[in-house]
N, CA, C and O atoms as a Maestro MAE file, in Angstrom:
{
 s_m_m2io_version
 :::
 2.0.0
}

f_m_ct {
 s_m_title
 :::
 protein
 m_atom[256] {
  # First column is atom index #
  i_m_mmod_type
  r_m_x_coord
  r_m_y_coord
  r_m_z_coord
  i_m_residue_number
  s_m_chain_name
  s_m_pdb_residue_name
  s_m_pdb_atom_name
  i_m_atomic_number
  :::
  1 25 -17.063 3.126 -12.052 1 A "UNK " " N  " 7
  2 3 -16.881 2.680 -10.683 1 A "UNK " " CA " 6
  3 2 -15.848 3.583 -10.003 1 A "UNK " " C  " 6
  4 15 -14.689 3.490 -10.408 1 A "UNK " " O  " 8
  5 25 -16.172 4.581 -8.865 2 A "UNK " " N  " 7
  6 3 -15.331 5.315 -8.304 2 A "UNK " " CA " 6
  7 2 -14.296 4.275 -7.261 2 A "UNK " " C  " 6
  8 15 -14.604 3.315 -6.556 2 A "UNK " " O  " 8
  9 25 -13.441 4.701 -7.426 3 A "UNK " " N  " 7
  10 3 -12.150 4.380 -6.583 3 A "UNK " " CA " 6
  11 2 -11.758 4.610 -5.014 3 A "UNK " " C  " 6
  12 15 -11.204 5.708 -4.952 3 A "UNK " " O  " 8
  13 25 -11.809 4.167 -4.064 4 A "UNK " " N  " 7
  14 3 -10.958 5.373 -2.724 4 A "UNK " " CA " 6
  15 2 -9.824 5.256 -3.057 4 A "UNK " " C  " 6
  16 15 -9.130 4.595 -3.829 4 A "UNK " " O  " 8
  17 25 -9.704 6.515 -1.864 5 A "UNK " " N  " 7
  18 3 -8.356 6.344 -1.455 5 A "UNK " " CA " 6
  19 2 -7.216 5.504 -0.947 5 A "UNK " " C  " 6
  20 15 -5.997 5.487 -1.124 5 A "UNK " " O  " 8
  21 25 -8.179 4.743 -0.173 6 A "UNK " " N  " 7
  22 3 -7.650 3.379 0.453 6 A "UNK " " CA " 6
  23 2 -7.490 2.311 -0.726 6 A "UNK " " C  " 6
  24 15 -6.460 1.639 -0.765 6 A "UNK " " O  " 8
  25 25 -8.484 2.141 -1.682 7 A "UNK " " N  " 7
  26 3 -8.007 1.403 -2.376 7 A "UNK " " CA " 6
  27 2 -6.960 1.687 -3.611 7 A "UNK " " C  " 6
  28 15 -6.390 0.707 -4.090 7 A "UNK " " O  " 8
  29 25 -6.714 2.859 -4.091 8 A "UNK " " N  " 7
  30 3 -5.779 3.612 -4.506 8 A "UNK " " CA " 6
  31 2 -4.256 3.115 -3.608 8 A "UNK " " C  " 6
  32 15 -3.336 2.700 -4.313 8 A "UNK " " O  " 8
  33 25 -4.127 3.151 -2.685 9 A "UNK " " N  " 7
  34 3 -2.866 3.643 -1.718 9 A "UNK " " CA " 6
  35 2 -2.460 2.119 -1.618 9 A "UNK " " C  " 6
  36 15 -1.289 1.826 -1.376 9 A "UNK " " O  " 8
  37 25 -3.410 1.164 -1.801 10 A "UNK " " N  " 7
  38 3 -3.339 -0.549 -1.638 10 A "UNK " " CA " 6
  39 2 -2.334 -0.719 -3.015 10 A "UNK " " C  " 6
  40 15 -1.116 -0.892 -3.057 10 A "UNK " " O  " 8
  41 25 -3.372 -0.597 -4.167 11 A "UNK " " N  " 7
  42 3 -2.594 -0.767 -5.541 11 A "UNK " " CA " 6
  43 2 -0.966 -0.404 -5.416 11 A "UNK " " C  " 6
  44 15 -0.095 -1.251 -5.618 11 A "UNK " " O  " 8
  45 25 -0.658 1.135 -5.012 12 A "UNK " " N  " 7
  46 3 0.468 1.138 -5.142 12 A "UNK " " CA " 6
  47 2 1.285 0.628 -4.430 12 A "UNK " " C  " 6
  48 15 2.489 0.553 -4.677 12 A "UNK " " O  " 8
  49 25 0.594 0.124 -3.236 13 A "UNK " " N  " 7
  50 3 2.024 -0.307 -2.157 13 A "UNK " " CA " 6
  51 2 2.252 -1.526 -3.005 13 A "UNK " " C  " 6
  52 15 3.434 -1.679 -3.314 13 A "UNK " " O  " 8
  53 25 1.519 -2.318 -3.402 14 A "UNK " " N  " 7
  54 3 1.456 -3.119 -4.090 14 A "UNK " " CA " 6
  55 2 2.248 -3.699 -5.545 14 A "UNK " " C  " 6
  56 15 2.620 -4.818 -5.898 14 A "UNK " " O  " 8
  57 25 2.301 -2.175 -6.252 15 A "UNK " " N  " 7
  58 3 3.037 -2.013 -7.242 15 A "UNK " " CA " 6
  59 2 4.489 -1.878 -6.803 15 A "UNK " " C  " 6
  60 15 5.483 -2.258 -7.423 15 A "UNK " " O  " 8
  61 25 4.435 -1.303 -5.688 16 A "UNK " " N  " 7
  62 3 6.047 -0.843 -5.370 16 A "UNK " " CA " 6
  63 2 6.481 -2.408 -5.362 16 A "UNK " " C  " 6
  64 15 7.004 -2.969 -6.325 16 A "UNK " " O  " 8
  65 25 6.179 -3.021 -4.120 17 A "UNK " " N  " 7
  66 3 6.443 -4.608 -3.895 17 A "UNK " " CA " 6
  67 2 6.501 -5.400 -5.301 17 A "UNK " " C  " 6
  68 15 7.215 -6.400 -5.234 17 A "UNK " " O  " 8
  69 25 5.948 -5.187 -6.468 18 A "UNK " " N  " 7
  70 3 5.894 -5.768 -7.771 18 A "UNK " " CA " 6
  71 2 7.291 -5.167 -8.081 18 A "UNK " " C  " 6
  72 15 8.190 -5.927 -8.439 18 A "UNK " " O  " 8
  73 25 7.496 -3.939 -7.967 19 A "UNK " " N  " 7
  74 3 8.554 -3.699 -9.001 19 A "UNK " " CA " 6
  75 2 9.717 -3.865 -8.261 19 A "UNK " " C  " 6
  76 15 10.717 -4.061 -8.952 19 A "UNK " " O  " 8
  77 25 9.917 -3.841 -6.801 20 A "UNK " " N  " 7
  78 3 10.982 -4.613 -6.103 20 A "UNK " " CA " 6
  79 2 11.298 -6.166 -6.070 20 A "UNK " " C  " 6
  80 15 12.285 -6.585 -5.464 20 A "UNK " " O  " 8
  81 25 10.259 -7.164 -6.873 21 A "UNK " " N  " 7
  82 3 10.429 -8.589 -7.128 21 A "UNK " " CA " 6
  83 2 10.918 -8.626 -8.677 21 A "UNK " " C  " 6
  84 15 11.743 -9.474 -9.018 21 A "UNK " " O  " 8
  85 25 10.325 -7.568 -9.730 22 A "UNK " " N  " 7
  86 3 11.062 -7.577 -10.971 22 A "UNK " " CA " 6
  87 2 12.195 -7.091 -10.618 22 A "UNK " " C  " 6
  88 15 13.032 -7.918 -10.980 22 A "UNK " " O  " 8
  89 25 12.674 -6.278 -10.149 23 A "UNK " " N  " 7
  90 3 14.017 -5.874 -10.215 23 A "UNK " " CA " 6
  91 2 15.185 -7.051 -9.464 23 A "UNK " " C  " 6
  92 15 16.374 -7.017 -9.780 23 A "UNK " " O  " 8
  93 25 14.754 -7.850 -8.659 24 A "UNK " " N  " 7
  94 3 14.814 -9.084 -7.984 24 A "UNK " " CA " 6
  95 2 15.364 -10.117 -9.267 24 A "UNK " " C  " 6
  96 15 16.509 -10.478 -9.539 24 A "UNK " " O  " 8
  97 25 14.300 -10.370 -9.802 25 A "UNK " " N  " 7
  98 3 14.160 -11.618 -10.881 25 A "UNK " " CA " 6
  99 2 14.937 -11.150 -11.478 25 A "UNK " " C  " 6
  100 15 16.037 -11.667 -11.283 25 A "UNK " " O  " 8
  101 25 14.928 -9.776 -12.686 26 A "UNK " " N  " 7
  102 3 16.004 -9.503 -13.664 26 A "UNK " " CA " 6
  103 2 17.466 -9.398 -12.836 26 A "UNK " " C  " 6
  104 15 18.407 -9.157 -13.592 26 A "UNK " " O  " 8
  105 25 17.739 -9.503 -11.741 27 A "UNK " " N  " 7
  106 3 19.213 -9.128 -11.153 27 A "UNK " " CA " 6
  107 2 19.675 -8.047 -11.563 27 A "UNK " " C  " 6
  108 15 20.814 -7.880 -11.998 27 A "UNK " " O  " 8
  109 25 18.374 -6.805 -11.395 28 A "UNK " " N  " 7
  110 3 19.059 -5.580 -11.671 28 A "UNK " " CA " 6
  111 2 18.598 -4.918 -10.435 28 A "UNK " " C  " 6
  112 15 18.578 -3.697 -10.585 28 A "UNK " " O  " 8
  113 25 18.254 -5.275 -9.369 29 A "UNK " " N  " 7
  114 3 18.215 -4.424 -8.219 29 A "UNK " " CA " 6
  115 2 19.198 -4.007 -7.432 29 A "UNK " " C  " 6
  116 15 20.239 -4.613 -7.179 29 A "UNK " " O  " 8
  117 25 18.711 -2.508 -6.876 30 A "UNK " " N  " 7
  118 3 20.122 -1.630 -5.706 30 A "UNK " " CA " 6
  119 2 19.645 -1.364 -4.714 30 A "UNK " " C  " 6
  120 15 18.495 -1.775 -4.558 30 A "UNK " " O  " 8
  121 25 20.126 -0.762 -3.863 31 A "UNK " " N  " 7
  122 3 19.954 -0.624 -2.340 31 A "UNK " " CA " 6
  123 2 18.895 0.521 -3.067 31 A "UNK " " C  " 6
  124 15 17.672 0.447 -2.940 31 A "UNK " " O  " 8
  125 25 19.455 1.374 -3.692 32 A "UNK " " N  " 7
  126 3 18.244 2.525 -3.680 32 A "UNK " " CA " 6
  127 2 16.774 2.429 -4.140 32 A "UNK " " C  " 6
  128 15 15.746 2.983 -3.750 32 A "UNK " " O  " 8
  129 25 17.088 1.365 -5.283 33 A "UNK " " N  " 7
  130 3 15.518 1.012 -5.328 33 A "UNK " " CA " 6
  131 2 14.813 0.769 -4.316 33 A "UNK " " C  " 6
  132 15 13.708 1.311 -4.297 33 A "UNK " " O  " 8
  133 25 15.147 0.012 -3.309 34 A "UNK " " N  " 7
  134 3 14.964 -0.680 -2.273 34 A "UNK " " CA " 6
  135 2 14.490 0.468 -1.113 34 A "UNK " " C  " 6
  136 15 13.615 0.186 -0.294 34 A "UNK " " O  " 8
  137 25 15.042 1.555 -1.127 35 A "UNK " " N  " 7
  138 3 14.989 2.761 -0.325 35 A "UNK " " CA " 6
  139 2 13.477 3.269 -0.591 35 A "UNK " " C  " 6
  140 15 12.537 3.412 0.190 35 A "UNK " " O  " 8
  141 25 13.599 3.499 -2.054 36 A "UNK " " N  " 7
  142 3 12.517 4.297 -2.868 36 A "UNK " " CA " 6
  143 2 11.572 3.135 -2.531 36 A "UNK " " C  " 6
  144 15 10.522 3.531 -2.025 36 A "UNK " " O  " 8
  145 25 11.657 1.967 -2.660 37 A "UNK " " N  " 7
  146 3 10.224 1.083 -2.560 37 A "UNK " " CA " 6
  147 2 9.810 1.464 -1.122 37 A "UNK " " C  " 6
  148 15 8.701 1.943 -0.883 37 A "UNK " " O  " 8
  149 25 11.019 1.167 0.110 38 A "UNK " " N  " 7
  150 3 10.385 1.604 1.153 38 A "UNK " " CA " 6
  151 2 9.496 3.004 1.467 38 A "UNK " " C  " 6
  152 15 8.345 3.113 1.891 38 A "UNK " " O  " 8
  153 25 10.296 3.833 1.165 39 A "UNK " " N  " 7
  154 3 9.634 5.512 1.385 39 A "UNK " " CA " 6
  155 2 8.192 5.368 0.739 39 A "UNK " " C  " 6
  156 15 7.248 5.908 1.317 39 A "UNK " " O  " 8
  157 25 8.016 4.774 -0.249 40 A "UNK " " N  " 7
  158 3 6.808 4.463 -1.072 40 A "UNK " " CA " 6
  159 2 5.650 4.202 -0.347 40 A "UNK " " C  " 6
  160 15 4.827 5.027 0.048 40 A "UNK " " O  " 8
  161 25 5.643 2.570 -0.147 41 A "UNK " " N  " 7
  162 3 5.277 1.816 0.815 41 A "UNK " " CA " 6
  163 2 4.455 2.349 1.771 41 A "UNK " " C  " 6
  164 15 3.250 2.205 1.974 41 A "UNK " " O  " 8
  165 25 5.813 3.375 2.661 42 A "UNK " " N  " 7
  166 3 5.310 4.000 3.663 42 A "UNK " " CA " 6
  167 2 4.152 5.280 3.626 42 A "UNK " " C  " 6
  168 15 3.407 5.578 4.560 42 A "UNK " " O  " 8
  169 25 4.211 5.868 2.440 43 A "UNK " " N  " 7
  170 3 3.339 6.893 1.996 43 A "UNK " " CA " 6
  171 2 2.015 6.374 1.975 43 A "UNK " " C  " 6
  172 15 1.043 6.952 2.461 43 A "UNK " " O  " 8
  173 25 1.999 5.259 1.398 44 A "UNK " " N  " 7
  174 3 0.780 4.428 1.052 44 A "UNK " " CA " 6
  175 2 0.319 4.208 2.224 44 A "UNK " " C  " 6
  176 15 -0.820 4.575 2.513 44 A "UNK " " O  " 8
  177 25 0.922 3.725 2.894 45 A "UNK " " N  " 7
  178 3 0.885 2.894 3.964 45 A "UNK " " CA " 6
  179 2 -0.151 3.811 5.572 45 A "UNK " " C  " 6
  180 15 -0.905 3.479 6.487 45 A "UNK " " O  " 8
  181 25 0.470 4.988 5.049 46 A "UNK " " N  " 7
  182 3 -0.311 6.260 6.245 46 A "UNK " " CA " 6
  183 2 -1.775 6.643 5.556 46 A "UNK " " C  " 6
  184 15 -2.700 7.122 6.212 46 A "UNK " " O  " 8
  185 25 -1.826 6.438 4.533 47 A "UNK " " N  " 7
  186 3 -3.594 6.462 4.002 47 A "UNK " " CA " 6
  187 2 -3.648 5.876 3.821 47 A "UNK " " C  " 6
  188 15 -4.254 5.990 2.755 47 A "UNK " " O  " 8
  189 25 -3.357 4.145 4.090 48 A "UNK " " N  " 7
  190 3 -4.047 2.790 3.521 48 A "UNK " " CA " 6
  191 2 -4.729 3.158 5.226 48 A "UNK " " C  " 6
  192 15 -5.821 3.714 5.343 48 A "UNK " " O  " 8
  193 25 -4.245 2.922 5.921 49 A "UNK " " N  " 7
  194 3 -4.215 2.632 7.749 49 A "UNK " " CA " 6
  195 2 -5.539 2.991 8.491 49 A "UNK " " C  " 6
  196 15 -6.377 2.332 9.105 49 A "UNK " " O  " 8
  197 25 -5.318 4.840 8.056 50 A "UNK " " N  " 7
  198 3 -7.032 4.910 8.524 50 A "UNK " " CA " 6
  199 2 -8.264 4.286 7.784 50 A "UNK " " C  " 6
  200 15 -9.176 3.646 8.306 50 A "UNK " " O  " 8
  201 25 -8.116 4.582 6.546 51 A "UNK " " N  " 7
  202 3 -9.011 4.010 5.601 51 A "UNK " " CA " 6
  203 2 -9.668 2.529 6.007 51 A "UNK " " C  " 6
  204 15 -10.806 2.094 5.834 51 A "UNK " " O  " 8
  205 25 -8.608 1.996 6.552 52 A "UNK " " N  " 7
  206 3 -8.969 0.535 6.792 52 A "UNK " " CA " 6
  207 2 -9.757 0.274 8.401 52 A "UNK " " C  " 6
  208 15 -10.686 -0.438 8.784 52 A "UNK " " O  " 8
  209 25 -8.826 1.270 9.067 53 A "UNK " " N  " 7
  210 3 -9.545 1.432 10.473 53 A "UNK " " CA " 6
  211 2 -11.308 2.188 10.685 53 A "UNK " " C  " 6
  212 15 -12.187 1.884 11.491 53 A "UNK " " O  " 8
  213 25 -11.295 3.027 9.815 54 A "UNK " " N  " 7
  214 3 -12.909 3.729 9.129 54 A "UNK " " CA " 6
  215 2 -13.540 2.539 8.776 54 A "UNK " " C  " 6
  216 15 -14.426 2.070 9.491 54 A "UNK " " O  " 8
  217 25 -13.042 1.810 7.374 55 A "UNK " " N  " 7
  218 3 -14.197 0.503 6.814 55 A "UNK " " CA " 6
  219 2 -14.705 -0.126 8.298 55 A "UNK " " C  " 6
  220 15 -15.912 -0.208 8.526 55 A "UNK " " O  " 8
  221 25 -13.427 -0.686 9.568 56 A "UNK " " N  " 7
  222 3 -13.817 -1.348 10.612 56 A "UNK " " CA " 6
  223 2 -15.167 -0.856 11.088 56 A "UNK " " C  " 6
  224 15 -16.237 -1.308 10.680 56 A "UNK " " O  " 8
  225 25 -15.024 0.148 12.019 57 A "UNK " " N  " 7
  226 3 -16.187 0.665 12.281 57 A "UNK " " CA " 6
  227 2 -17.360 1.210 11.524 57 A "UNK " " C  " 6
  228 15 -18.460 1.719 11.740 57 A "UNK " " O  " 8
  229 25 -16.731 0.919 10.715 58 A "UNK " " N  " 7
  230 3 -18.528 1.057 9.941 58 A "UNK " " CA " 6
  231 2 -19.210 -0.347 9.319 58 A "UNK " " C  " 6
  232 15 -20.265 -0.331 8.684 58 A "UNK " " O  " 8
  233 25 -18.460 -1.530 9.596 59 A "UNK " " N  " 7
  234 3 -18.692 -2.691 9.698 59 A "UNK " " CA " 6
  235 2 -19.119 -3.879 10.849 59 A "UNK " " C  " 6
  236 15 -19.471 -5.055 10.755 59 A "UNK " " O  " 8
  237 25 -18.919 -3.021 11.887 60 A "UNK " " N  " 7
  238 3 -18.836 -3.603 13.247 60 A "UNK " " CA " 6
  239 2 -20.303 -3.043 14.031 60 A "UNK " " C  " 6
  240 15 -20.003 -2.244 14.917 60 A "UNK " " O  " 8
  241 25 -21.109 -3.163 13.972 61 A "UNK " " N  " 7
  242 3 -22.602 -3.005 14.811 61 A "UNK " " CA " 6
  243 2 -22.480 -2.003 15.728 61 A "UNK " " C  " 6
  244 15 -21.298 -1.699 15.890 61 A "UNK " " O  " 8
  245 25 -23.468 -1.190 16.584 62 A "UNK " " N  " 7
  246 3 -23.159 -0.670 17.856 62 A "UNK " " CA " 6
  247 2 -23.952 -1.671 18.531 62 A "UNK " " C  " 6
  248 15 -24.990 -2.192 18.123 62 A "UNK " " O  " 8
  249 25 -23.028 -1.975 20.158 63 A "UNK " " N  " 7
  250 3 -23.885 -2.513 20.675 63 A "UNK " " CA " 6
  251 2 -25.063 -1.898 21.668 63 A "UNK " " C  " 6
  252 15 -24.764 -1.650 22.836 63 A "UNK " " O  " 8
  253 25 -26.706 -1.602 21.073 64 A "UNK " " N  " 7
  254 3 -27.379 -1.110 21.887 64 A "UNK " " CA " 6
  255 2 -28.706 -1.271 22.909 64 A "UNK " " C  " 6
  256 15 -29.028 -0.345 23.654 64 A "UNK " " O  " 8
  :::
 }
 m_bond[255] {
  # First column is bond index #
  i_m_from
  i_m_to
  i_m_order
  :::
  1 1 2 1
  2 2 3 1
  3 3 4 2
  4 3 5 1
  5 5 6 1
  6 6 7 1
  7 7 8 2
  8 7 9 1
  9 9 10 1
  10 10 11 1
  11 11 12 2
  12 11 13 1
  13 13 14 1
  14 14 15 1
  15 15 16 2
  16 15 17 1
  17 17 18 1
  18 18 19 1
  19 19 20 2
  20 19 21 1
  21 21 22 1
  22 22 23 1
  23 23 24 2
  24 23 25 1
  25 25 26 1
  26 26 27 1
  27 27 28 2
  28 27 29 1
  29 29 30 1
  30 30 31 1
  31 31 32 2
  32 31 33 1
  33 33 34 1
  34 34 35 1
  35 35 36 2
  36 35 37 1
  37 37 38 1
  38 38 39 1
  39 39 40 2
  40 39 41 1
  41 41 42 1
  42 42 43 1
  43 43 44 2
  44 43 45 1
  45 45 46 1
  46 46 47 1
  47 47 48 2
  48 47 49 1
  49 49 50 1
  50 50 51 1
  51 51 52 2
  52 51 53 1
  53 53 54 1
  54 54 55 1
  55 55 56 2
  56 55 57 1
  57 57 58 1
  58 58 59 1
  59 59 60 2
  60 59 61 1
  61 61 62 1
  62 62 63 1
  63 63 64 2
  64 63 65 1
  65 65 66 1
  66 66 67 1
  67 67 68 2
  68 67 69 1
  69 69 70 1
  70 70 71 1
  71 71 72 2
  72 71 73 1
  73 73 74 1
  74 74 75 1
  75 75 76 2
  76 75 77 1
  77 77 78 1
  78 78 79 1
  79 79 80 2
  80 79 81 1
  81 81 82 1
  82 82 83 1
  83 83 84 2
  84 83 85 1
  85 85 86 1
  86 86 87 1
  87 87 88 2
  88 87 89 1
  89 89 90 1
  90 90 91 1
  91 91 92 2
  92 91 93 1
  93 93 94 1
  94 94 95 1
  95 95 96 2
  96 95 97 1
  97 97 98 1
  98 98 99 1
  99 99 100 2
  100 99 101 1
  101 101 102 1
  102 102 103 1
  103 103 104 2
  104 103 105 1
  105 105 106 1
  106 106 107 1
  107 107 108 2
  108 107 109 1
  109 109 110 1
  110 110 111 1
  111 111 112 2
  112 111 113 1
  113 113 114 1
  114 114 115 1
  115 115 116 2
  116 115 117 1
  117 117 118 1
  118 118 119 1
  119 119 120 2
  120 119 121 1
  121 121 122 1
  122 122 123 1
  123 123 124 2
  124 123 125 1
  125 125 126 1
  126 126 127 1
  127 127 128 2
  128 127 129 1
  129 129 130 1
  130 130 131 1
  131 131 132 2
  132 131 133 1
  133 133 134 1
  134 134 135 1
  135 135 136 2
  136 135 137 1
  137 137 138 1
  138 138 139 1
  139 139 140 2
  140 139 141 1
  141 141 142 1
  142 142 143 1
  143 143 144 2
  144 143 145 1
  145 145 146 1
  146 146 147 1
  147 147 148 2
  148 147 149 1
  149 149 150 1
  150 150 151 1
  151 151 152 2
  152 151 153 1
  153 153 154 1
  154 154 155 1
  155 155 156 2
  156 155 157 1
  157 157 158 1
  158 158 159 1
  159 159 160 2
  160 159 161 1
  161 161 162 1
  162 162 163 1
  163 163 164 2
  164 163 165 1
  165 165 166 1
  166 166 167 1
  167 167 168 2
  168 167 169 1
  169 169 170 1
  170 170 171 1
  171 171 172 2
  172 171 173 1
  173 173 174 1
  174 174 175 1
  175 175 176 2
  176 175 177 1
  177 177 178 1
  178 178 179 1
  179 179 180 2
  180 179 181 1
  181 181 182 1
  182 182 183 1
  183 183 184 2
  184 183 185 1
  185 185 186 1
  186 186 187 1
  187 187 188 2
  188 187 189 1
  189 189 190 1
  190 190 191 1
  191 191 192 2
  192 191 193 1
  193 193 194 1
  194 194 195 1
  195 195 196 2
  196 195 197 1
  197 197 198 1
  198 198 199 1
  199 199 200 2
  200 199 201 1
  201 201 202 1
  202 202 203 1
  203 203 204 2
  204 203 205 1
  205 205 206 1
  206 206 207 1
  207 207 208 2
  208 207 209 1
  209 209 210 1
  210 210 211 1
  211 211 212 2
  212 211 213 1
  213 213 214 1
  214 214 215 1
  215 215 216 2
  216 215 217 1
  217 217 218 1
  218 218 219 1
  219 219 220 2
  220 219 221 1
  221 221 222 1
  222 222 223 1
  223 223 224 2
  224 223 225 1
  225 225 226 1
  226 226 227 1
  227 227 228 2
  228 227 229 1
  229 229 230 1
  230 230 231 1
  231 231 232 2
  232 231 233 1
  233 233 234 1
  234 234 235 1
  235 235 236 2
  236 235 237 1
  237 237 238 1
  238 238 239 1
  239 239 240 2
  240 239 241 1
  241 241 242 1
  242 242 243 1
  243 243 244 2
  244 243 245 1
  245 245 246 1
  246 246 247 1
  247 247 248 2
  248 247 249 1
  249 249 250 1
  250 250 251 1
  251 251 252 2
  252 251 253 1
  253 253 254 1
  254 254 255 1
  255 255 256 2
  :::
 }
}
């Protein structure tokens, strides 16, 4: 089963947010993790965006 990109870029934002709630729970989190989850996030976040805006329109009919 091939993968996208979009769904690739989901997992990790995903993972980041996972490993910013373990680091949470164990009471071993720092501001920098916190940095690094964001910058992360955001990487993901610029190829989750179109990906998701593409699925739209190719889900949405033309009206003709």
């Amino acid at each position: 089963m091939e993968s996208s990109l979009g769904n690739d870029s989901q997992r990790l934002a995903g993972l980041s947010t996972a490993a910013i709630a373990l680091g949470l729970a164990t009471n071993h989190l720092e501001i920098w993790h916190i940095y690094l989850a964001v910058g992360l996030s955001s990487t993901f976040s610029a190829f989750q965006q179109p990906a998701y805006s593409a699925a739209i329109t190719l889900l949405v009919p033309l009206n003709t």
